[in-house]
N, C-alpha and C positions, 0 to 999 in steps of 0.2 A: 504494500500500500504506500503508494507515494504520502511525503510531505506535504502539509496543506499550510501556506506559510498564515494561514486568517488563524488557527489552533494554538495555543498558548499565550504566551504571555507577548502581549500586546503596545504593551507600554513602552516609549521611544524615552523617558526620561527618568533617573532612580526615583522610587519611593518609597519614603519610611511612616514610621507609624510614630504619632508624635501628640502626646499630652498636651492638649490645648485647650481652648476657647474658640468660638468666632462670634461676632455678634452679626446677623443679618438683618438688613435691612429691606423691606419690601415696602415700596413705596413708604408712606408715613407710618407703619408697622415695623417694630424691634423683636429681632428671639434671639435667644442666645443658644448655642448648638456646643456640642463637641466635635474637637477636631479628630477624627481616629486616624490619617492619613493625609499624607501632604505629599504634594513635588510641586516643580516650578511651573509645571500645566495647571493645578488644582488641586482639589481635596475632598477628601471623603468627609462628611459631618453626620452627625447622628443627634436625633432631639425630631421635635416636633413644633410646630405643625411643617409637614413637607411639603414646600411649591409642586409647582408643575414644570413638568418636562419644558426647557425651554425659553422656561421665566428667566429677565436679567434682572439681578439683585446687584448690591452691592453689600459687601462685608467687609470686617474689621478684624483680622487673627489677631491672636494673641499667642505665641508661640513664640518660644525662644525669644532669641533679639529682632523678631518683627517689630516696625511700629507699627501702631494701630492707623495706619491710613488706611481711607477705602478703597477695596479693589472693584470693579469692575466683573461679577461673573455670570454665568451660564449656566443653568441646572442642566446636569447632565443626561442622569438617569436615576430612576428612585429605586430605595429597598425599603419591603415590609418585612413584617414579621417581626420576632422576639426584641431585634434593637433597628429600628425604623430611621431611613435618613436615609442622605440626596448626596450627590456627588456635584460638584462644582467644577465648571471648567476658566480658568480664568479669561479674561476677554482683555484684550491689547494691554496685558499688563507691563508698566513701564522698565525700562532694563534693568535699571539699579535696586528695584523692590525685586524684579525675578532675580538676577543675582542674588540679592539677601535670600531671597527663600532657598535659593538654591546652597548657598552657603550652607545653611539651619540642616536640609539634607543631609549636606554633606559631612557634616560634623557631627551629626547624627549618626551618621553611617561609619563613620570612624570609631564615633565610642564604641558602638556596637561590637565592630570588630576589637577592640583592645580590652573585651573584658576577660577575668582572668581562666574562666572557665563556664560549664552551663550553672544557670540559673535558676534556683528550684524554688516556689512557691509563690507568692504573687508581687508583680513587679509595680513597683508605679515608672512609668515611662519618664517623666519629668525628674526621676532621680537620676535616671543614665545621661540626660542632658548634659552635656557640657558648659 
């Protein structure tokens, strides 16, 4: 059976999974979500209430040495069930904020690799932060 290059992992830039906040804003409407995922495209959130496919929000992370400016994003695609939330895509986000995010990644992805061994019982993610 040939390769089907559309199978597996899809993703053109790293992502890690990063203890945050984001606050969304939907028009004159505020919520506050968790971030469970980030890279310099977007980010997974979890929390309610979840837009719709396609809504442009804007939000505010909170994550690592982000500032809180707003970005510009794109609901990507939603998840139900047991932990409910929307994936974000970011929209003409400016260089130097992707850069930082991509930094935050990245440095992420570093501690990760330099811890001293596996880790057994449960993690707050915000502690491996650098």
């Amino acid at each position: 059976m040939a390769n089907n290059p559309m199978q597996g992992e899809r993703r053109l830039v790293p992502r890690v999974q990063a203890l945050g906040r984001a606050v969304v804003f939907d028009g004159p409407a505020a919520h506050e979500y968790r971030v469970e995922n980030l890279s310099a495209g977007g980010a997974l959130l979890s929390g309610e209430p979840i837009p719709a496919v396609g809504t442009r929000l804007q939000l505010a992370l909170r994550v690592g040495a982000i500032p809180g400016d707003l970005i510009e994003a794109r609901v990507a695609y939603r998840i139900s069930g047991r932990r409910p939330g929307f994936a974000v895509a970011f929209v003409e986000l400016d260089a130097s904020l992707q850069d930082l995010v991509q930094d935050v990644v990245l440095a992420t992805l570093q501690g990760f690799q330099q811890l001293p061994g596996p880790v057994e019982g449960v993690v707050e993610w915000a502690s491996l932060l650098p």
